[in-house]
C-alpha positions as CSV (number, residue, x, y, z in Angstrom):
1,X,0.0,0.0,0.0
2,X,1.8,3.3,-0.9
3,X,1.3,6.7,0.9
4,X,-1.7,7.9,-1.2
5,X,-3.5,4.7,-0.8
6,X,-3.1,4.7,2.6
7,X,-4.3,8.3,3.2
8,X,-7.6,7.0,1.6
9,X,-7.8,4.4,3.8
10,X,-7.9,6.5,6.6
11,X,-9.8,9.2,5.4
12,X,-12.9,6.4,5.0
13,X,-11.9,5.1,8.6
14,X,-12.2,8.7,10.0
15,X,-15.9,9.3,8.4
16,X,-17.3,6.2,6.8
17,X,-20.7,5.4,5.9
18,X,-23.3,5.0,8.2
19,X,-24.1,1.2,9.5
20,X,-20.5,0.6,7.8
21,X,-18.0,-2.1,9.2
22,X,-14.7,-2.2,8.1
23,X,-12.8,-5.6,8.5
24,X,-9.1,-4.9,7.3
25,X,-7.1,-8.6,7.2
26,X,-3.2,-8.5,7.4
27,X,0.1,-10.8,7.8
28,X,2.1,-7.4,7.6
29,X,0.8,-4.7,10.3
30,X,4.2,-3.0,10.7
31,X,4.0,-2.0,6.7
32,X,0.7,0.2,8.2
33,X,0.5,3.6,9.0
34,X,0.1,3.7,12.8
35,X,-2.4,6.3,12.4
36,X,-4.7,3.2,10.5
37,X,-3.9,0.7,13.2
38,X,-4.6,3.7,15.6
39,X,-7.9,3.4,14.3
40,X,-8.9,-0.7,14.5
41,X,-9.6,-2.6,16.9
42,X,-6.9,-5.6,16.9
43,X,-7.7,-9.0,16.7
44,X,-4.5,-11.1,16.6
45,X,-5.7,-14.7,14.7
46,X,-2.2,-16.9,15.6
47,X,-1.9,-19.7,12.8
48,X,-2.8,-23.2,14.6
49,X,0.0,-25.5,15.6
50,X,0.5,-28.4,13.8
51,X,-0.9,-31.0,16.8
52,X,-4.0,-28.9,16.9
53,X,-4.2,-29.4,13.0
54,X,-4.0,-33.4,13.0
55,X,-6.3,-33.6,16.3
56,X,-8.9,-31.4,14.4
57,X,-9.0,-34.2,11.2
58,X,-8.5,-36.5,13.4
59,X,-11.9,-35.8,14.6
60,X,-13.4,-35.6,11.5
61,X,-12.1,-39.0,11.0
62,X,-9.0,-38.1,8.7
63,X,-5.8,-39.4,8.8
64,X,-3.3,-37.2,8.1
65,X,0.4,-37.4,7.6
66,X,2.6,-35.1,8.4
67,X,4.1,-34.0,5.2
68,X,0.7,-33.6,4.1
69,X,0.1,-29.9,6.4
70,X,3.7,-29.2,4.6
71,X,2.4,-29.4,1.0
72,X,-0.5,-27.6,2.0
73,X,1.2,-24.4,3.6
74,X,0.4,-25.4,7.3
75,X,-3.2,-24.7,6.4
76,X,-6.4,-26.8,8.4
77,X,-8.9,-26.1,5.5
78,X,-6.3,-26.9,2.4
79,X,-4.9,-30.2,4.1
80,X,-8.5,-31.1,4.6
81,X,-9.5,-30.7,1.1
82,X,-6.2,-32.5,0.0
83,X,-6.9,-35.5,2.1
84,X,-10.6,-35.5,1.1
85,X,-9.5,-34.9,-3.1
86,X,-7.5,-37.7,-3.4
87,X,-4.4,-35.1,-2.8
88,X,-1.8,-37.5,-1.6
89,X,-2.6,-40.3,-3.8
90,X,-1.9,-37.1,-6.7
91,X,1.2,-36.2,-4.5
92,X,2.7,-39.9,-4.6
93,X,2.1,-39.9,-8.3
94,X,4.1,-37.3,-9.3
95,X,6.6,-38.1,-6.9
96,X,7.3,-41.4,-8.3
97,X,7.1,-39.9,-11.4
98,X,9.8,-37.2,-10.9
99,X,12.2,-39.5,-9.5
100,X,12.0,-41.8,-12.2
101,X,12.1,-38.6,-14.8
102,X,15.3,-37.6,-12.9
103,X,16.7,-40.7,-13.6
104,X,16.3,-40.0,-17.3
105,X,13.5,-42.3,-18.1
106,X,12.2,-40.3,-21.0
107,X,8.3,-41.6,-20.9
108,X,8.3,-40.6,-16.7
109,X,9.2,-37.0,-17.5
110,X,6.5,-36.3,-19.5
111,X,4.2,-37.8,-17.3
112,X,5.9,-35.6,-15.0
113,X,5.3,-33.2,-16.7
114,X,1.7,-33.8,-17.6
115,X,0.9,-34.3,-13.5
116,X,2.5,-31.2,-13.0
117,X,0.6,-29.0,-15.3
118,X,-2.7,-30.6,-14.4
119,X,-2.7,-28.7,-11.7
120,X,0.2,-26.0,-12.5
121,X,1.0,-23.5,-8.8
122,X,-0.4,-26.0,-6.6
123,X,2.0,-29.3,-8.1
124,X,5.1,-26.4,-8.8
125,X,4.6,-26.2,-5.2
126,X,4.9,-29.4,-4.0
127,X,8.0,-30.0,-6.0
128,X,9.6,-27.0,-4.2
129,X,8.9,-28.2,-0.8
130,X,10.7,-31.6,-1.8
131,X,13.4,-29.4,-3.4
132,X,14.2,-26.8,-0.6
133,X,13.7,-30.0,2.3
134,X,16.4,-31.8,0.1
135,X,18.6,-28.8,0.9
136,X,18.0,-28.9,4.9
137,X,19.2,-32.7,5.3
138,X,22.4,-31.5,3.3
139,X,23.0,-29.2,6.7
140,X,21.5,-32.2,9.1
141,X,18.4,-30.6,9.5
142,X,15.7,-33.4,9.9
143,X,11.9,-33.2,10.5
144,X,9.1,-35.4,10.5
145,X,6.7,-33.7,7.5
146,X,9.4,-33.7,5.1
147,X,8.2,-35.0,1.9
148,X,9.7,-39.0,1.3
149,X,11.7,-37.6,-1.6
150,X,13.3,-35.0,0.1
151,X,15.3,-37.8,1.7
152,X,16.3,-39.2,-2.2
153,X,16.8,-36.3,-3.6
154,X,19.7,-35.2,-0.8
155,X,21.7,-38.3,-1.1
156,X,21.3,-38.3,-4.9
157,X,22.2,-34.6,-5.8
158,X,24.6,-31.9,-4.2
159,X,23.4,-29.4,-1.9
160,X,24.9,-27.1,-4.9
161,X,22.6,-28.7,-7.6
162,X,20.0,-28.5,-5.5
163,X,20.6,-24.9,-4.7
164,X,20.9,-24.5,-8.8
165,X,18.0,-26.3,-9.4
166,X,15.7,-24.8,-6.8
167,X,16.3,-21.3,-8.2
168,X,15.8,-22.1,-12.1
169,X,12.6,-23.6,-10.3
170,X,11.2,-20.5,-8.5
171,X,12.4,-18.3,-11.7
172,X,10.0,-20.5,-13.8
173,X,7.6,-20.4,-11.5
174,X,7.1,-16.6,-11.6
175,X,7.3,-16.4,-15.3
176,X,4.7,-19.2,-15.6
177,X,2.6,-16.8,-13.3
178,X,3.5,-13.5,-15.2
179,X,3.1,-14.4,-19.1
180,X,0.5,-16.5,-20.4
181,X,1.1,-18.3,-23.3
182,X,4.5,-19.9,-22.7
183,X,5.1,-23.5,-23.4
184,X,4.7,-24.9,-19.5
185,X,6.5,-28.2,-21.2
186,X,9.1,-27.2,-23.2
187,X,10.2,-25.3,-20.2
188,X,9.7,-28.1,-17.4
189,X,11.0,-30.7,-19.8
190,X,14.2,-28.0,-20.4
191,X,14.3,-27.5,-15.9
192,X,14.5,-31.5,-15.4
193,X,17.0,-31.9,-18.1
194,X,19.4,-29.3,-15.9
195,X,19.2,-32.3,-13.5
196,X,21.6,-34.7,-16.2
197,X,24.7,-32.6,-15.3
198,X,25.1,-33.9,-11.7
199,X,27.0,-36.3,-10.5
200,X,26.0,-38.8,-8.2
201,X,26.5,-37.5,-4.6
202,X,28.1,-40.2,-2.9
């Protein structure tokens, strides 16, 4: 929000409407003006823990695992759909699929590649979370709702490759989110072949 947009803001605060209620929703409250926040009542929502997440499925009869809050940004409502939608049945498939495409079998990357377009920001997602939990276990870092092939990927790449690859990843992903029109497989097919280079960490 720049200055003049702000102003506004608290210009409608000072003299709104009448029978008007204003519910501002924010992750960022020191990037507002204090003057706005001067203004609101403050109602601090904390995300749930993770424990409170699985007990709440857990009552609704779902089993959860743990990577699955991972994949779904920590959030009740998304891990609940994902669970319900067939989401980690989707997530082993393309798992399976991107380790074997990695390996150079030619028919499992496009079927990688197919899986992954399906459903584009949501599957790009997933395979970051495998990429940048890889990276952790290079530095000993171990947790519980890592993704299984976070574990394969660090004993089969270099934290360095990973690092590479993780980058050219999040680069695509933005331009796949700012242009329209670009071939998503040409350019996926082109990121997994950056893979070949590596040798095998041992």
């Amino acid at each position: 929000m720049n200055e003049s947009s702000a102003n506004a803001l608290l210009k409608t605060l000072e003299e709104p409407a009448p029978n008007c209620l204003f519910i501002l929703v924010t992750s960022r409250i020191k990037h507002l003006l204090p003057t706005i926040v001067s203004r609101c009542q403050r109602l601090v929502l904390p995300a749930p823990t993770t424990a409170l997440v699985v007990e709440w499925l857990k009552g609704q009869g779902i089993t959860t695992p743990a990577y699955a809050l991972h994949l779904c940004a920590d959030s009740p409502l998304k891990t609940r759909a994902f669970m319900l939608e067939g989401g980690a049945e989707k997530y082993h498939e393309l798992e399976s699929q991107l380790m074997n495409a990695l390996s150079g079998d030619v028919n499992a990357q496009l079927k990688c590649i197919a899986l992954i377009d399906a459903d584009l920001t949501t599957h790009l997602y997933w395979v970051w979370c495998v990429l940048t939990d890889a990276q952790k276990i290079h530095f000993g870092v171990q947790q519980d709702y890592y993704p299984p092939a976070s574990a394969a990927l660090a004993g089969r790449f270099t934290y360095s490759k990973l690092h590479v690859q993780t980058a050219s990843l999040e680069r695509l992903m933005e331009q796949l989110n700012q242009f329209s029109g670009l071939n998503t497989e040409l350019l996926l097919l082109q990121w997994l072949y950056q893979f070949s280079d590596e040798e095998t960490c041992l």
